[in-house]
C-alpha positions in Angstrom: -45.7 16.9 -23.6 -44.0 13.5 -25.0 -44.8 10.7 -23.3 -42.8 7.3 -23.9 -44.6 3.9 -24.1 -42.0 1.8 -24.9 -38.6 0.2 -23.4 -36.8 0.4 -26.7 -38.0 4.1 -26.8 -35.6 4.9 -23.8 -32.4 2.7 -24.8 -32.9 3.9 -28.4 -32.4 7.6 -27.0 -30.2 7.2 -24.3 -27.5 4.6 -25.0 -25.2 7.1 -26.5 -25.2 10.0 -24.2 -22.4 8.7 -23.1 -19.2 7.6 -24.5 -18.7 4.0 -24.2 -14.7 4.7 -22.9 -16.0 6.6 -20.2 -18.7 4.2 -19.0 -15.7 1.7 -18.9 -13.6 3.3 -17.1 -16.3 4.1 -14.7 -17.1 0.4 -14.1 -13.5 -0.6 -14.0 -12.4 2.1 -11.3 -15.9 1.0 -9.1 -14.8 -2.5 -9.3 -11.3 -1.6 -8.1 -13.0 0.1 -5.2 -15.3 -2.0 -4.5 -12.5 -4.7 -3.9 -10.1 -2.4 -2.2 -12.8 -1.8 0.4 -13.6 -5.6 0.7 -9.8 -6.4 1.0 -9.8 -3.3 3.5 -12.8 -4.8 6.0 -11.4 -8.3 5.5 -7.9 -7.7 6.5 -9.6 -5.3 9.4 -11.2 -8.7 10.5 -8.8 -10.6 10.0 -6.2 -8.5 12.6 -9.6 -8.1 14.9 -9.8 -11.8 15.1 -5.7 -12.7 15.8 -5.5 -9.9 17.7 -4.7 -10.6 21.8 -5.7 -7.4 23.2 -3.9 -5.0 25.6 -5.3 -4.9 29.2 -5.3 -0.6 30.2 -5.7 -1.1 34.3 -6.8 2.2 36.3 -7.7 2.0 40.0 -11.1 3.8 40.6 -11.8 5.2 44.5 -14.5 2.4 46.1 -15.8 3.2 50.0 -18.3 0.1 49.0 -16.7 -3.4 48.1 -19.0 -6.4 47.9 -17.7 -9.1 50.5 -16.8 -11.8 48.7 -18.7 -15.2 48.8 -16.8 -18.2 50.8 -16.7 -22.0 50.8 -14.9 -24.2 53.2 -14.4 -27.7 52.2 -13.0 -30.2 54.9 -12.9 -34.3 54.8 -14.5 -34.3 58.5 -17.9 -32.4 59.9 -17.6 -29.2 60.8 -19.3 -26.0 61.4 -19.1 -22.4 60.8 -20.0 -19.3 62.8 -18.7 -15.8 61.4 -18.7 -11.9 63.0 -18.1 -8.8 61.0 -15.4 -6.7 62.2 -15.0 -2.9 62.0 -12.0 -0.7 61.9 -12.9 2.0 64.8 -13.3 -0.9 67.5 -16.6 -1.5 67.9 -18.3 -4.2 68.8 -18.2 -7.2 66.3 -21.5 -7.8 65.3 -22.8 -11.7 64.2 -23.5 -12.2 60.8 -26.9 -13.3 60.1 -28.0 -17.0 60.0 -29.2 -17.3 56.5 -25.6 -16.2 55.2 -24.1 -18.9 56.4 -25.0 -22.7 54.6 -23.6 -25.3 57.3 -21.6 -28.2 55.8 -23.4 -30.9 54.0 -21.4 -34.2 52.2 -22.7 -35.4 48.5 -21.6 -38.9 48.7 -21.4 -39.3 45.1 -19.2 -36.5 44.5 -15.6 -37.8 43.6 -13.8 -35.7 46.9 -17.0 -36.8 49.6 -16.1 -33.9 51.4 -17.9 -31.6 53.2 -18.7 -28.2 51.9 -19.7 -25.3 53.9 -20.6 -21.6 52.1 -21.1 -18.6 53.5 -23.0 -15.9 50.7 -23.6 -12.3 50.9 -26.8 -13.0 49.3 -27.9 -10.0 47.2 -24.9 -8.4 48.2 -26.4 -7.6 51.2 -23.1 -7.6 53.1 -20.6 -5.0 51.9 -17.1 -3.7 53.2 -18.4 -0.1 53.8 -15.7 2.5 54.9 -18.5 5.1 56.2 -19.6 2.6 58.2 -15.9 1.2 59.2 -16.6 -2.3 58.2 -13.8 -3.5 56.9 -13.8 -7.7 57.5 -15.2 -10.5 58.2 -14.4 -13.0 61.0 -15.1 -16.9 60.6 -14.9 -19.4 63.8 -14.4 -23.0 62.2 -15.1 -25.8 65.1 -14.7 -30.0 63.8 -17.9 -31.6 65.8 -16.9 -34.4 64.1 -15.7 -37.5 66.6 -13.8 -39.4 63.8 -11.3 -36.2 64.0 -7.7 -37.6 63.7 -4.9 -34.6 63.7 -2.7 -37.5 62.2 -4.7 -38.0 59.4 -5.7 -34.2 58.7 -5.7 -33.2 55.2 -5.9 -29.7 55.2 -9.1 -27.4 54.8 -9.6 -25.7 52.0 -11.0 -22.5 51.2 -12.0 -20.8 48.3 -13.2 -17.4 47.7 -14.8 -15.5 45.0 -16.7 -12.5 44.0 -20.1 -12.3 45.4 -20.8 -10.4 41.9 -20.0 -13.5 39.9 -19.7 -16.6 42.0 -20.2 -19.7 39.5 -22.3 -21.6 42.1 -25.1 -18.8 42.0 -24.7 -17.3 38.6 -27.8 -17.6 36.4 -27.5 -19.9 33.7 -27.8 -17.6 30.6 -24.5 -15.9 32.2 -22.6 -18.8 32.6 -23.7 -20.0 29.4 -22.6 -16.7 27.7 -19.0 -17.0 30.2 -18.8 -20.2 28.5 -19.2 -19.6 24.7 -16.9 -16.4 25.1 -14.0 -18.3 27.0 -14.5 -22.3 27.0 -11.6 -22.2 30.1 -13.1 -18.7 31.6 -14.5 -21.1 35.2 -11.1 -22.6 35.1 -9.5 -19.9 35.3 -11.8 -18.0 37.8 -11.1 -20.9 40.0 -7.6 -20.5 40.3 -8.0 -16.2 40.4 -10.5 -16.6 43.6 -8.6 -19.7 45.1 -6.6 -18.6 48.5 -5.9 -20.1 52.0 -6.8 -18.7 55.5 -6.2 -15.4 56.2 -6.3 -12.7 53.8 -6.9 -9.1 52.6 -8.2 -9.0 49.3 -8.1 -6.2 46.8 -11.0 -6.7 44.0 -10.7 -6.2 40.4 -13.3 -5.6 37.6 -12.1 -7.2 34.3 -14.4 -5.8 31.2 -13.4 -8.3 28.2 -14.1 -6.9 24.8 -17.1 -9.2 22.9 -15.1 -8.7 19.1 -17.8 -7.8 16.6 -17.7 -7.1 12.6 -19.1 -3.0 13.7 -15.8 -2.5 15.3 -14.1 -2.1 12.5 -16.6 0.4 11.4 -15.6 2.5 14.3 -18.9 1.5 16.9 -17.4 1.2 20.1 -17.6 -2.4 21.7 -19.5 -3.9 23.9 -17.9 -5.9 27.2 -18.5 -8.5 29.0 -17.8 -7.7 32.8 -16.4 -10.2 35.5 -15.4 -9.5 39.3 -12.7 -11.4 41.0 -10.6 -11.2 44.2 -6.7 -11.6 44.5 -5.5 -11.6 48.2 -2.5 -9.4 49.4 -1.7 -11.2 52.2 -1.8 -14.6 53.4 -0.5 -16.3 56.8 -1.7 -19.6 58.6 -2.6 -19.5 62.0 -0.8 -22.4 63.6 -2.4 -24.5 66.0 0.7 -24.3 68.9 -0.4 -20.6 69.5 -2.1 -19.7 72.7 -5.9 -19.5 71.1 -5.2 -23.4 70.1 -3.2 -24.7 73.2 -4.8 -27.4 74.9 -6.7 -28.8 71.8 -7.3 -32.9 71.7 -5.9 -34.5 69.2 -8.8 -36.7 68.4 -12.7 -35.5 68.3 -14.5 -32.3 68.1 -12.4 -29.0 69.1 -12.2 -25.7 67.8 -10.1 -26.1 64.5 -9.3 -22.6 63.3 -10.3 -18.6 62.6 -10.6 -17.5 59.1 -10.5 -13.7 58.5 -11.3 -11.8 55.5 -11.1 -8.5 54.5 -9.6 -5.3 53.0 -7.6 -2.2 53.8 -7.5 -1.1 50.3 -10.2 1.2 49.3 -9.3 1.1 45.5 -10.6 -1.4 42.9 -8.6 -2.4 39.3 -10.7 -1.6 36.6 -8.8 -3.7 33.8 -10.6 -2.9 30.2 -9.5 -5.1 27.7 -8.8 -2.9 24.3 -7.7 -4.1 20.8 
């Protein structure tokens, strides 16, 4: 058996098993693929990056929708009292207490209005078509004496997602919202944003988180947000029978609020690129 000690040993006897043409080439044609596949990932990025993305929308069967969460915001005291509703006729039943946040007034906020909420909290209340509940019913009384009809701005209500409301979302997610889309809670705000009486149909929107893999072939991973859009809206006006008689001045029973759905579907809208 041969044993070799020495480095020189093994270039002296190896070096020219091969001819030095071939070894060339070899290192030439290596270096063209190793570029061609770095041009290949970095134009792959590249068009990853630009790219806009194609929404694909399918409507998936739901007998359970989340209610969505609800705040009222007035410029005189209020308060709120809601019922759910259900689609065979039974009885409406009263929501419970601790869904509903009465108004309260920061005085250093820039509107010093007052902001009422009510929150399915844990998603505890859910349009459920087993059980035929299919709405919710809010009773809005002003118990404010400085009430002026003349000077009435309009209440505002706004309604989002109980699934990803901004005021209860934990921090990491809106953080996360935030660093993926710097205008994503603008934009929420103007998706959930509707006026007193409505049906809503809810949407699921999964937005693709862009990764380096993808180009590789791993599928992505999404980032998923809920929001509402509302089919139908009307105002109730206060000439109708419910409202006749009401002062113009001081507290009175202002107006009803109803929301909820007849359409048993929700938008599953996967963005793809």
């Amino acid at each position: 058996m041969e044993f070799v000690h020495e480095t020189s040993d093994i270039i002296r006897k190896y070096r020219k098993s091969e001819p030095g043409l071939l070894v060339t080439s070899r290192g030439i044609l290596l270096f063209i693929l190793v570029a061609l596949l770095g041009g290949y990932f970095a134009i792959s990025t590249a068009w990853m990056v630009l790219d806009k993305g194609i929404i694909v929308s399918q409507l998936k069967p739901a007998t359970i929708i989340p209610v969505p969460d609800v705040e009222i915001t007035f410029n005189y005291h209020f308060n709120i009292a809601c019922e759910l509703r259900y689609l065979d006729g039974s009885p409406s039943r009263p929501c419970d207490e601790d869904l509903v946040t009465q108004p309260s007034c920061d005085e250093l906020s820039e509107d010093k209005r007052w902001h009422g909420w009510f929150t399915s909290i844990d998603g505890r209340v859910k349009f459920n078509l087993t059980e035929n509940l299919y709405g919710v019913w809010f009773t809005i009384n002003i118990d404010d004496p400085r009430y002026q009809r003349d000077l009435d701005a309009g209440m505002f209500v706004k309604v989002h997602d109980s699934d990803f409301n901004p005021r209860t979302v934990p921090q990491s997610v809106h953080d996360q919202a935030l660093k993926i889309d710097p205008n994503f809670y603008a934009r929420l705000d103007e998706l959930n944003y509707h006026v007193n009486w409505m049906f809503i149909n809810r949407h699921i929107r999964k937005k693709m988180i862009p990764s380096f893999f993808n180009v590789l072939g791993i599928p992505p991973s999404y980032f998923e947000e809920a929001y509402i859009t509302s089919r139908y809206e009307s105002v109730t006006a206060p000439d109708t029978v419910e409202f006749a008689g009401q002062p113009t001045t001081g507290p009175q029973k202002y107006a009803n609020l109803f929301i909820g759905t007849l359409n048993w579907f929700e938008e599953v809208e996967t963005e793809s690129r």
